[in-house]
C-alpha positions as CSV (number, residue, x, y, z in Angstrom):
1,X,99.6,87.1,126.3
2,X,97.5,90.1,125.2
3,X,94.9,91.6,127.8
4,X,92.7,94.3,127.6
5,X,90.6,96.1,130.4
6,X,87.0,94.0,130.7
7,X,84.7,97.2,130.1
8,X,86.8,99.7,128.9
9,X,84.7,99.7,125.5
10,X,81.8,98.6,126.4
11,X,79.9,100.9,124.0
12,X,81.7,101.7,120.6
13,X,82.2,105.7,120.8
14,X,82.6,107.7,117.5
15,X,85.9,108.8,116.7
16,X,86.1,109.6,112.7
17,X,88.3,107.5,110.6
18,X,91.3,109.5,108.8
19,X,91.3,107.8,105.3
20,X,94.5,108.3,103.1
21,X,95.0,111.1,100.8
22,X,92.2,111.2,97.4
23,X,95.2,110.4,95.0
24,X,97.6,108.0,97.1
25,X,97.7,104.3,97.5
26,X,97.1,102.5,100.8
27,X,100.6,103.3,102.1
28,X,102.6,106.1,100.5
29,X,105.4,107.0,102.6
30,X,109.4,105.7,102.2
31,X,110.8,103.0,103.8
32,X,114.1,105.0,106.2
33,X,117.5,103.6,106.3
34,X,118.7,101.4,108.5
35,X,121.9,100.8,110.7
36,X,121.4,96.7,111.2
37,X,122.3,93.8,108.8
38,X,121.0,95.4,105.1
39,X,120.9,93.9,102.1
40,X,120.6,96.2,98.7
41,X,117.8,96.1,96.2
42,X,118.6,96.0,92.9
43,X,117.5,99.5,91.8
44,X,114.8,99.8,89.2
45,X,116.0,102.1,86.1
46,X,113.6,104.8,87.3
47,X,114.4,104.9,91.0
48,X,117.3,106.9,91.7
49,X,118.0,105.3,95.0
50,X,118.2,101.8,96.2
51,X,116.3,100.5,99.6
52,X,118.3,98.4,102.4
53,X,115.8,95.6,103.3
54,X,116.8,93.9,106.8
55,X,115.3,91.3,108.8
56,X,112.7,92.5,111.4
57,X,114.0,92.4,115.1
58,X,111.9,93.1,118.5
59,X,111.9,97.1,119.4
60,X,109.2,97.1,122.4
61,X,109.8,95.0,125.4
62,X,107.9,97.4,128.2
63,X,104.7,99.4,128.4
64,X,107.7,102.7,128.3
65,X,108.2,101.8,124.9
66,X,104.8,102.5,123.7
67,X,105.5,105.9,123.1
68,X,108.3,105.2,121.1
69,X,106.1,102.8,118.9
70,X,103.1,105.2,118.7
71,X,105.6,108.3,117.3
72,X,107.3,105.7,115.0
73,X,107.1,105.7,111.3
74,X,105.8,102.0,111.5
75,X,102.7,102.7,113.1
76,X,101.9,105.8,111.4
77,X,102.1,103.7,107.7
78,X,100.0,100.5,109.2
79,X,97.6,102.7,110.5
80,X,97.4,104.6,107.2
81,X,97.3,101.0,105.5
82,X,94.5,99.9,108.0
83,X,91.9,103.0,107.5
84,X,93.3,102.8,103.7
85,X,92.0,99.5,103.4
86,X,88.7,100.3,105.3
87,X,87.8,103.5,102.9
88,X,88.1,101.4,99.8
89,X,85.7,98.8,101.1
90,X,83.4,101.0,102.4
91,X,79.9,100.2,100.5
92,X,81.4,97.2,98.6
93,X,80.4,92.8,98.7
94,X,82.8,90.5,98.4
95,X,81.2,89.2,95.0
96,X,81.2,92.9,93.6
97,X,83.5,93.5,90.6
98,X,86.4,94.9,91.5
99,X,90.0,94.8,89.9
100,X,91.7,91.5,90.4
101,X,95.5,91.8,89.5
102,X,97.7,88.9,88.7
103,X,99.3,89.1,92.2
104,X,95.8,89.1,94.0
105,X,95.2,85.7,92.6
106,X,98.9,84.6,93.1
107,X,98.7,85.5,97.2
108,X,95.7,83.5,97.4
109,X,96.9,80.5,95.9
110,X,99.9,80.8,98.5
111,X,97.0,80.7,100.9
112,X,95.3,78.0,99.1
113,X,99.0,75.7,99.4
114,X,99.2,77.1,103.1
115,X,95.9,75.5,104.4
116,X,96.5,72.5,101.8
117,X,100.0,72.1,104.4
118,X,97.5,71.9,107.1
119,X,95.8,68.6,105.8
120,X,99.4,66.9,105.6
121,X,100.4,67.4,109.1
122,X,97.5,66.4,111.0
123,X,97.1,66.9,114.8
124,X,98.8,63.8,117.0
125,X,96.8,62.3,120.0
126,X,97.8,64.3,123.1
127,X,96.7,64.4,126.7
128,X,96.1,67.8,126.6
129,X,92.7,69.3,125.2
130,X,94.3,72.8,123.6
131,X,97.5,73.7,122.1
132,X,97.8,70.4,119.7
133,X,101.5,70.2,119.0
134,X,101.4,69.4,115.7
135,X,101.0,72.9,114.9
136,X,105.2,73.5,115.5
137,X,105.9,71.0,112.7
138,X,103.3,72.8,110.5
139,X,104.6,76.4,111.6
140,X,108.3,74.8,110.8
141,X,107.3,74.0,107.6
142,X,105.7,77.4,106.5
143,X,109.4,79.0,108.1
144,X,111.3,77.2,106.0
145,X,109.6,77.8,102.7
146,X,108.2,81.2,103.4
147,X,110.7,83.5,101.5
148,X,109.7,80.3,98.4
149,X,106.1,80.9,98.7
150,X,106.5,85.0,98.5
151,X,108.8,85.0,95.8
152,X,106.6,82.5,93.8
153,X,103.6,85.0,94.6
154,X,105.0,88.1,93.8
155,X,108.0,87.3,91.0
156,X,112.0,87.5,91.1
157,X,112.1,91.2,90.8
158,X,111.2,91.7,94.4
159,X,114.0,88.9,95.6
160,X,115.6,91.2,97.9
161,X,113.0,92.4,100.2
162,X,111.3,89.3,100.2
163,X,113.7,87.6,103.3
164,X,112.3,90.9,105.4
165,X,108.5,90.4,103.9
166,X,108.0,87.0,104.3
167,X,109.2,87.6,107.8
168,X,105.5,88.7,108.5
169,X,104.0,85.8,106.8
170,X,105.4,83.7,109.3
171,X,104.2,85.8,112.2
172,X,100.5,85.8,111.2
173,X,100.0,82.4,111.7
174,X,100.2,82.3,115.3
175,X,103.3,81.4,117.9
176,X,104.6,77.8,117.8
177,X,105.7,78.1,121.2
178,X,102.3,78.8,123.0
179,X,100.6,77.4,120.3
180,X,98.1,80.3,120.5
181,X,96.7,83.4,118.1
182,X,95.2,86.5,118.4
183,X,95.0,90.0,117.3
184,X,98.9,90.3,117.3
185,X,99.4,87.8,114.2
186,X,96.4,89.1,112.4
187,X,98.4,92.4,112.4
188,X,101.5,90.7,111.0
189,X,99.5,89.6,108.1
190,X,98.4,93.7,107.9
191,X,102.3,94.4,108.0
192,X,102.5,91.8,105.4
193,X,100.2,93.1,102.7
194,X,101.5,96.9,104.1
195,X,104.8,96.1,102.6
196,X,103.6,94.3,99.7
197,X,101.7,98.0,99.2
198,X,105.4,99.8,100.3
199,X,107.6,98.3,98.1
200,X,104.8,98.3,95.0
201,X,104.2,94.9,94.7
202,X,100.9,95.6,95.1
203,X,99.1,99.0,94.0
204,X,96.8,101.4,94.5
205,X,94.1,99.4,92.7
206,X,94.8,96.1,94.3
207,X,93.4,97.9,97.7
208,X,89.7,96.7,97.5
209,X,91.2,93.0,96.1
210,X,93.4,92.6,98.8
211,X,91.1,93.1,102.0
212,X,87.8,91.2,99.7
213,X,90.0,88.6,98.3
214,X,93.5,88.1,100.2
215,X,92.7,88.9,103.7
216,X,89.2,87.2,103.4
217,X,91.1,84.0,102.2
218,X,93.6,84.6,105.7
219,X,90.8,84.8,107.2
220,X,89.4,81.4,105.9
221,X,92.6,79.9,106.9
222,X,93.6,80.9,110.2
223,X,90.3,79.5,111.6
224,X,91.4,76.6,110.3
225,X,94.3,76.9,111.8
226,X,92.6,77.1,114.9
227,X,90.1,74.7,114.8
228,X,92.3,71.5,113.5
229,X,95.3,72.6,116.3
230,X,92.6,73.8,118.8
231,X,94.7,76.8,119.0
232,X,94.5,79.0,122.4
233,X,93.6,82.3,122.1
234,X,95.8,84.9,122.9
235,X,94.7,87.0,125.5
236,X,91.1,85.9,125.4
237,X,89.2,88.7,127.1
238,X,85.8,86.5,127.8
239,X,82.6,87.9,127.1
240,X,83.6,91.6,126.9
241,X,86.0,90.8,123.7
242,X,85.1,91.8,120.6
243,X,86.0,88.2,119.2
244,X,88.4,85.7,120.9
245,X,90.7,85.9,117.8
246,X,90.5,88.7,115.1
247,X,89.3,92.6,114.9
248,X,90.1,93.3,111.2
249,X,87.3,91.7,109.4
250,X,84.8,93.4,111.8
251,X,86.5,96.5,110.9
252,X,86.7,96.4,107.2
253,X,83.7,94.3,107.4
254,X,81.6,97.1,109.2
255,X,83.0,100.0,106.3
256,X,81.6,97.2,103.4
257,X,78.1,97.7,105.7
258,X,78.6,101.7,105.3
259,X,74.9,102.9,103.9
260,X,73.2,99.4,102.9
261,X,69.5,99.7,102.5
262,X,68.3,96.6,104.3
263,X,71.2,95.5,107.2
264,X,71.3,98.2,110.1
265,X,73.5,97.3,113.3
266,X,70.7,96.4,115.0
267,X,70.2,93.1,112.4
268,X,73.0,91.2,112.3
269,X,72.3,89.1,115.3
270,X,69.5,88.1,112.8
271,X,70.2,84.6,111.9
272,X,68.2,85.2,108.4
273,X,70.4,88.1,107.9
274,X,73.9,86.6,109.2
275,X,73.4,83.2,107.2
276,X,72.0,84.8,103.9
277,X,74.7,87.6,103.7
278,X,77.6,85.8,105.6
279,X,79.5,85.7,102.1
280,X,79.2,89.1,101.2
281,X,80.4,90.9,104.2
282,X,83.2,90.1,106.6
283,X,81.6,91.4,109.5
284,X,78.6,89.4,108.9
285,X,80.6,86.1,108.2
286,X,82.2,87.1,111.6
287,X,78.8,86.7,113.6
288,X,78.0,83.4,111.9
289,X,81.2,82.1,112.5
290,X,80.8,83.0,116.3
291,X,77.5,81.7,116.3
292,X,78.8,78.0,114.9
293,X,81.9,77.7,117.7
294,X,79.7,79.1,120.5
295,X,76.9,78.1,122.0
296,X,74.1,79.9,124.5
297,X,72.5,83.4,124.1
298,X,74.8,85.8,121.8
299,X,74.0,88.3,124.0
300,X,75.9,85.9,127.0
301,X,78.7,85.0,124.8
302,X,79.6,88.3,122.7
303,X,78.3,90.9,124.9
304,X,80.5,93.6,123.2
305,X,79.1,92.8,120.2
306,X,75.7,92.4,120.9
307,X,76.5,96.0,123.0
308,X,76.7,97.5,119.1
309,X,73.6,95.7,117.9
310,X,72.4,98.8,119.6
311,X,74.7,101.6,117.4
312,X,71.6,103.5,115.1
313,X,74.7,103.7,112.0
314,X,77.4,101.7,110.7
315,X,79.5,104.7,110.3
316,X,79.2,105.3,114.2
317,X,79.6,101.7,114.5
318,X,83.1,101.7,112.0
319,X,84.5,104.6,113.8
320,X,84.3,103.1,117.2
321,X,86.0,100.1,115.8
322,X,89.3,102.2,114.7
323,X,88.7,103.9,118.0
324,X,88.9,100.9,119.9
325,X,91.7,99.2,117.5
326,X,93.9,101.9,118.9
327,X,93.3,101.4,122.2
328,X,93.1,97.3,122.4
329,X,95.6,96.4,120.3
330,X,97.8,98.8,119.2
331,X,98.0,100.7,122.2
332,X,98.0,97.5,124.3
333,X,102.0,96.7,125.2
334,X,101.3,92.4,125.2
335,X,100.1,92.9,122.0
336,X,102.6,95.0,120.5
337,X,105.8,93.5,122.6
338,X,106.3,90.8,119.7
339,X,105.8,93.1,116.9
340,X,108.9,92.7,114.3
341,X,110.6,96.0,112.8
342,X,112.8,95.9,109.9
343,X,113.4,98.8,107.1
344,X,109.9,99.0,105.3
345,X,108.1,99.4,109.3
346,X,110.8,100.7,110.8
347,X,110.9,102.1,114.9
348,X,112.3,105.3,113.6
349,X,110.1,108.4,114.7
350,X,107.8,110.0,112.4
351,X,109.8,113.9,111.4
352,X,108.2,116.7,109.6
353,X,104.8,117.6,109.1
């Protein structure tokens, strides 16, 4: 279970976000060879050098091996994907034009047969309130066609890295076991998209497309997820959470908020401004979605987030956010314990500069 400290954040601080280099794409850095079970791309005609893709094992297991994680290749690439992402959203709506590739479209429709998955198996009558069990034979299912639904999304030419991708697919859906989610399987769907970016699936100018238009679907469909299988959530923090089950989309969805005329941190507990611009802005459609599942004063409820109501800038508000994403979930050893490394994250330490 993931646990944070009740008031370690209780005001977002200011730490500046390091965005990727002006020319790169979201991740830019090469996958390292490994020792484990490989298997060997195919080599395009203008890559000199093939990649050995292996499926993701279980590297952390005690809060000793944070270090190990922090200094690894692996987090330095999904935390240059994260504030990647959160740069080329800054200042941006969902409904903005933006380019839309082929493979965009092609990862939401694997969404769009993922939540259709979720109407076929429908939760059984059980004794217990949470936790419907139901949810294993769905997570079964998405297991056993993952690598399917990846290869269909992205095309044959990737075939070889796809058993190691799709790997994270599965992960971001929650854990069949505990029948829970949290901020742990939204970052498997961050590795996911990362390696999509890594092995060029994606590119640099799917970055805007696939925070606005892949991750918002994901997001779409988890609560789903949760809500039909009355899903626990993983390491709930109570009121001093930032949300009981995702941190991205307030993220990203405070960077889209970056200079807006009209919405200031202090409005968004605004029901006129949550309801009208809930589309539009993750972080926004994160408030009105709290607002639905919850009930009482928001201030009793989400008192970290009603804490930021008071920030005077979204920038100040954004920093804090990749401030405290460091601290509560990457740096927090439940979270991290049942992270999956394979070749394209790999455990190895960062060298050079």
């Amino acid at each position: 279970m993931e646990t944070s400290k009740s008031s370690e954040e209780q005001n977002v601080s200011s730490e500046q976000t390091q965005p990727v280099a002006e020319n790169s794409s979201p991740v830019t850095s090469e996958p390292s060879e490994q020792k484990n079970t490989e298997v060997t791309s195919q080599s395009d005609s203008n890559t000199e050098t093939s990649t050995r893709y292996r499926a993701p094992t279980k590297e952390i297991y005690e809060p000793n091996d944070l270090k190990k994680w922090e200094e690894s290749e692996a987090y330095r690439d999904l935390m240059g994907f994260i504030t990647g992402i959160n740069e080329a959203v800054k200042g941006k709506k969902v409904a903005d034009s933006y380019p839309v590739s082929q493979t965009i479209e092609n990862l939401v429709a694997m969404i769009d047969k993922m939540s259709k998955w979720i109407d076929e198996i429908p939760p059984i009558d059980q004794p217990q309130r949470f936790g419907n069990k139901a949810f294993r034979d769905y997570f079964k299912r998405v297991k056993e066609n993952a690598e399917a639904l990846v290869s269909e999304a992205v095309g044959d030419k990737f075939q070889a890295c796809i058993p190691e991708i799709s790997t994270y697919l599965v992960e971001s859906i929650g854990n069949d076991t505990r029948i829970d989610y949290g901020s742990g399987h939204e970052l498997a769907f961050a590795a996911f998209l990362c390696c999509l970016f890594k092995v060029e699936a994606l590119s640099e100018g799917d970055a805007v497309a696939a925070a606005l238009r892949v991750f918002e679907r994901y997001l779409e469909f988890v609560r789903k997820l949760q809500t039909v299988y009355r899903m626990e959530p993983a390491g709930s923090h109570g009121v001093w959470s930032l949300d009981d089950f995702q941190f991205l989309p307030f993220m990203w969805g405070s960077s889209q908020l970056i200079g807006h005329k009209r919405i200031f941190p202090k409005s968004f507990v605004n029901p006129d401004i949550y309801e009208h611009f809930a589309k539009d802005y993750m972080f926004l459609g994160c408030i009105k979605y709290i607002n639905q599942v919850k009930t009482g004063p928001f201030a009793e409820h989400s008192n970290q987030l009603w804490n930021i109501s008071g920030v005077p800038h979204w920038e100040k508000v954004n920093s804090g956010f990749i401030k405290m994403y460091k601290a509560e979930v990457l740096g927090k050893c439940p979270v991290i314990q049942h992270f999956l490394f394979g070749s394209l994250l790999p455990i190895t330490p960062v060298t050079g500069t």
